[in-house]
N, C-alpha and C positions, 0 to 999 in steps of 0.2 A: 162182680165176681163171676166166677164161671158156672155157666150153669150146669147142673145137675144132668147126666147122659149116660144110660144106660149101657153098661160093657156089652149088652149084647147089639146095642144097637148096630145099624149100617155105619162103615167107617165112610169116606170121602178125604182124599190127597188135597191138598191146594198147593200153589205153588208161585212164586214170582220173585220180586226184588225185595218186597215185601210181603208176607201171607198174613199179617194179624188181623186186619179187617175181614178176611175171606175164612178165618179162623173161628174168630169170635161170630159173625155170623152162620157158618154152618154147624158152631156150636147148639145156636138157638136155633137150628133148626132139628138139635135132638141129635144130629150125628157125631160118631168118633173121629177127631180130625187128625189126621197126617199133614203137618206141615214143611211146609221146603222153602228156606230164604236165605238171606244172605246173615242177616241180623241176628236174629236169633234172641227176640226182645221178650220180655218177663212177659208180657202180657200176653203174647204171640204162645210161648210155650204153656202157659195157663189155660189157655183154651183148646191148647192142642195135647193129645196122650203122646205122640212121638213128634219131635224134629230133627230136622236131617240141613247143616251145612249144607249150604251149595252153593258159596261163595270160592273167589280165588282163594288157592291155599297160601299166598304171601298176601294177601288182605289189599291187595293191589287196587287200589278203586273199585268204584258199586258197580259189581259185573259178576255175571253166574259162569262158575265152571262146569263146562259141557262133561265132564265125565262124573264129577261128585254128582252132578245133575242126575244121570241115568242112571249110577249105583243106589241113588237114594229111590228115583221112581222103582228098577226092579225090584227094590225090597221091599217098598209099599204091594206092589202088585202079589206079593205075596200074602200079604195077611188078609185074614178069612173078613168074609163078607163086604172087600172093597167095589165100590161104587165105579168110583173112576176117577179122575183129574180134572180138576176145575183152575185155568189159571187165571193169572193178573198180570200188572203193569211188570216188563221186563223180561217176558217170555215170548211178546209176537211174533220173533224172528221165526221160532222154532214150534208156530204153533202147529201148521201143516203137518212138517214131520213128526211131531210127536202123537198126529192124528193118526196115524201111520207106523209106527212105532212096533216092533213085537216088543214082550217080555217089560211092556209097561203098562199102567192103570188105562182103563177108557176113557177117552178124555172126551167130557162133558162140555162143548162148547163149537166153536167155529173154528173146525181145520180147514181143509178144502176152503171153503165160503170165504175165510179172510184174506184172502189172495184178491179177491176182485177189489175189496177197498183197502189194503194194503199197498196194491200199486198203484202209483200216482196218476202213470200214463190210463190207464182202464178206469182210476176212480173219476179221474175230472172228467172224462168223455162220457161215461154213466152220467155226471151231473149234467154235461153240457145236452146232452139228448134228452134228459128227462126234462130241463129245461129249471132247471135248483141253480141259483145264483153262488158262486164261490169268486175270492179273490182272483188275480189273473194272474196267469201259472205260465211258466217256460220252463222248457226240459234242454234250453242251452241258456248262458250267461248273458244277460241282460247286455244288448250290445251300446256304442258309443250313439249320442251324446253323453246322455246322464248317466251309461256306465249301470253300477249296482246300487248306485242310489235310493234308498227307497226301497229293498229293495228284501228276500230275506231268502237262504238257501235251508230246506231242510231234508232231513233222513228220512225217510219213510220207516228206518227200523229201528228207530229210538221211541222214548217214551220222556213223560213232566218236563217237557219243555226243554231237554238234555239234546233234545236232535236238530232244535232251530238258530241261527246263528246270524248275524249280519251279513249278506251277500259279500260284502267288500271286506270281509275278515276273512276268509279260510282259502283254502284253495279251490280253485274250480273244478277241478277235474274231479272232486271227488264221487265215488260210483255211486251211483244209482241216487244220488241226490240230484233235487227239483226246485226251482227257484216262484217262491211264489211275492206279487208285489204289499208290500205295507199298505190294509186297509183301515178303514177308519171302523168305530163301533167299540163296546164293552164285549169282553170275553166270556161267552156262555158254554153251559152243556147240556144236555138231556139227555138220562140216563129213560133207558128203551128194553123190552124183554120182548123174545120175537119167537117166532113158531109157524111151519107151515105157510111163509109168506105172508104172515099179517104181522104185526107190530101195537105192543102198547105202550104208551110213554108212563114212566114213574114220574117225573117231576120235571123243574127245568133248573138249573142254578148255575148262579156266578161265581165266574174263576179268578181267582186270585195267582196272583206272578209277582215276580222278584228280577229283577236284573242280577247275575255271578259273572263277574269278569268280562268274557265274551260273550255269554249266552243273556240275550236280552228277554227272554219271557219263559224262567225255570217254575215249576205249579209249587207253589206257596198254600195251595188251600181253596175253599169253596166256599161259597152261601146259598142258602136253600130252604125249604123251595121258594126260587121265583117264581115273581109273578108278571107273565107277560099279556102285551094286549091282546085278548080275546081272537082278532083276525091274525096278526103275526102266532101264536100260538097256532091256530087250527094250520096258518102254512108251514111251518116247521112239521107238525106232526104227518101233512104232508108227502111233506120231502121223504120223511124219515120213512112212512109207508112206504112210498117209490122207489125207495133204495132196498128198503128190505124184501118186495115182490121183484127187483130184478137178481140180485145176491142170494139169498133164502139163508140170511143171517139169522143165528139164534140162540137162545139166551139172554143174558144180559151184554147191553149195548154201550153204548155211548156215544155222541153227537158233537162235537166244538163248533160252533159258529161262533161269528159278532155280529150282535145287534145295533144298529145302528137306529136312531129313532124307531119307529113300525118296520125299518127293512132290516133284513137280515142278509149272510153269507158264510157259509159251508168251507170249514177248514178242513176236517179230516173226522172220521169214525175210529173207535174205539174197540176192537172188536171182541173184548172181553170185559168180563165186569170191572168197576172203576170203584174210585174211591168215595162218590157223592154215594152210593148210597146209605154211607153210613148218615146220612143227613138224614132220607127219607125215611130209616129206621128210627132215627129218633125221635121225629118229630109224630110219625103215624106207628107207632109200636103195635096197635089194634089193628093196622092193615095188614102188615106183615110179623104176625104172631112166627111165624113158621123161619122168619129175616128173609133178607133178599135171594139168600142164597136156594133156598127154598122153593121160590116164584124160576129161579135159573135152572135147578133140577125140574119142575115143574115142565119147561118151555121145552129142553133138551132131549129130557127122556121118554116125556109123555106126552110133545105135544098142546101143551095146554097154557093157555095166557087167562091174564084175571082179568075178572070181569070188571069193567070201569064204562064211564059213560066218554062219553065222546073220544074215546082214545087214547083218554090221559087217566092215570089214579089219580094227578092233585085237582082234578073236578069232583073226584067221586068223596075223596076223602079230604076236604077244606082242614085247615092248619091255624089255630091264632098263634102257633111256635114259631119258631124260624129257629135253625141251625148253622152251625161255623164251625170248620174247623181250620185248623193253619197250623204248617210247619215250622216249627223252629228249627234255624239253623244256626251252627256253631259261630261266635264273633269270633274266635281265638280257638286254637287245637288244648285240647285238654282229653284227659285220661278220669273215666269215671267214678267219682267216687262212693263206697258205699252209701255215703250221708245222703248223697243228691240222688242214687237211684231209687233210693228207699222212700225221700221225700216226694218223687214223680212217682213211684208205684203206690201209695198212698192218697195219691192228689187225683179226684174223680176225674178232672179234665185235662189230664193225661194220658195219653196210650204211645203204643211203641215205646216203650220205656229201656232204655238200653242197661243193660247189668253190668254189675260191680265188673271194673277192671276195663272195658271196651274203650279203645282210643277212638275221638271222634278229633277228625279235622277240622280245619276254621273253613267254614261255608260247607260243611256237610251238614246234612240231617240229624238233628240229638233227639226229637222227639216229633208230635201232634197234638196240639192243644185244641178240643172240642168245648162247645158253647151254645146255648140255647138264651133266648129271649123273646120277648113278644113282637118285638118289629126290627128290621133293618140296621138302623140308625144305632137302638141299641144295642144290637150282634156286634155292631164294627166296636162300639166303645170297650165293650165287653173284650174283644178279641186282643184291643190296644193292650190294655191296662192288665192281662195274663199274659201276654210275649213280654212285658215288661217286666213282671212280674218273676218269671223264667230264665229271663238275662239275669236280671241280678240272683236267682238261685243257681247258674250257673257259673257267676264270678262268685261266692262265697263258700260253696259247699265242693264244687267239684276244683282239683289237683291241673295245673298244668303241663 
């Protein structure tokens, strides 16, 4: 339920393709939220006093319109005691400019600064100098023998795995796309909060992916916190330092590498806060009383990172939880029905819950189903038998 937030409190905007995590977290941190999505999910609106569409006005696929976008931020920039703008996944294009922006909220996060790991050409030569291991990257098309083999073309201004493609599926010429080679390893993240050139890690966790159509690794969900080895962890944190005293990224961060045994390798940076930390909220709710979003206002405004012992909070703050969450997505196009929105707004391990009436496509996103258990093994079984669970609530209860 949503927590209890005083009308006078400071307000704070969030905004992305999704705002209900960044909602319900700046919720708990006591502020009035302004949210801006495309969705416009019960739960998303529970946490939030005002939302604001900013989706296509023909409902065209998961994409924000540039103008319902700015009619909504200048209105927020009106009402009294706003903070300023915190985004998420689905706004990086426009995070510079909106840093920049008159006649909208201050935006709390990495304008300027996400330019240097937003572009490929500047990020990978950052890694290749600091000497951080990443896949091997060409900024022309993999020539003959093997062609695009092996091989993976992606967007730098996409996001959940929507930007990465088979090299030998799309066309080459597309702009400002980079072709990086298929490496080996598990798909991880570290979500990171930074300030003044130093860096603290929240956690580390595993990403979960789905193959849709053409796109062979779209983010399906997480697990968290991992636990890596003691030396591969202090190098990652590393890395993450190195990157963030050459950048002066700050905020909340995000990290993708794979780990492969003890080694690892640097996909790309996240340069606003992500979706794992609804993990590390749930598992350490004593660490961050205030949420993540909190420790982000913390870094951005004031400068100030928590204090944790070697770099990381999952040292400082040990876990016998484990968290998961993962995306359901639609098997079949259906049209929502009261029955089934009310039974997900009802259901603890539910969010994003779409309301009566909203048409959801086959292989779009219906929902997020979250999970807690004591180890691993039993998160995934857990996670199995609620997606199962959810398919068959959406063949019975919802209309097609």
């Amino acid at each position: 339920m949503m927590a209890h937030v005083s009308a006078r409190a400071p307000r704070v905007a969030v905004a992305g393709l999704s705002a209900r995590l960044l909602a319900q977290s700046a919720a708990r941190a006591g502020l009035n939220v302004v949210a801006l999505d495309i969705f416009g999910d019960r739960d998303t609106r529970e946490h939030a006093g005002l939302w604001f569409d900013i989706g296509k006005p023909d409902g065209n696929g998961l994409s924000i319109d540039r103008a319902r976008l700015y009619d909504a931020l200048e209105h927020a920039a009106r009402l009294p005691r706003m903070l300023g703008l915190i985004v998420t996944s689905g706004l990086e294009p426009l995070a510079n400019e909106l840093s920049r922006a008159p006649g909208v909220p201050r935006f709390i996060g990495n304008g300027a600064q996400a330019l240097a790991v937003r572009d490929p050409r500047r990020f990978f030569a950052l890694l290749d100098e600091a000497g951080i291991p990443h896949p091997e990257v060409s900024f022309a098309a993999p020539a003959a023998p093997a062609g695009p083999e092996g091989w993976l073309v992606k967007r730098p201004d996409g996001c959940g795995g929507t930007h990465v493609e088979w090299a030998g599926d799309v066309d080459r010429t597309v702009p400002r796309a980079y072709f990086q080679r298929l490496a080996q390893g598990r798909p991880m993240s570290a979500l990171f909060v930074a300030a003044h050139r130093e860096a603290v890690v929240i956690g580390f966790a595993e990403q979960l992916t789905v193959a849709a159509g053409r796109l062979p690794f779209v983010h399906a969900g997480s697990l968290g916190p991992a636990q890596l080895p003691a030396d591969t962890a202090a190098r990652v944190i590393a890395a993450i330092e190195a990157i963030v005293w050459k950048t002066d990224l700050t905020g909340l961060n995000s990290i993708d590498f794979l780990l492969d045994g003890d080694d690892f390798s640097v996909l790309e940076i996240n340069a606003r806060p992500s979706s794992t930390m609804a993990l590390y909220e749930t598992v350490w709710p004593d660490a961050w009383p205030r949420g993540l979003v909190g420790a982000h206002l913390d870094a951005c405004l004031h400068g100030e990172l928590p204090q944790v012992a070697q770099g990381c909070a999952a040292m400082t703050h040990p876990s016998p939880l484990f968290a998961g969450q993962r995306v359901v997505f639609a098997p079949t196009g259906f049209t929502v029905s009261r029955e089934f929105s009310d039974a997900c707004f009802a259901d603890p391990a539910c969010h994003d819950v779409p309301s009566p009436g909203a048409r959801i496509e086959a292989g779009m996103p219906v929902c997020t189903m979250t999970f807690t258990a004591p180890a691993f093994a039993a998160l995934r079984d857990a996670m199995e038998r609620e997606h199962a669970r959810l398919l068959q609530r959406i063949d019975t209860l919802s209309r097609s």
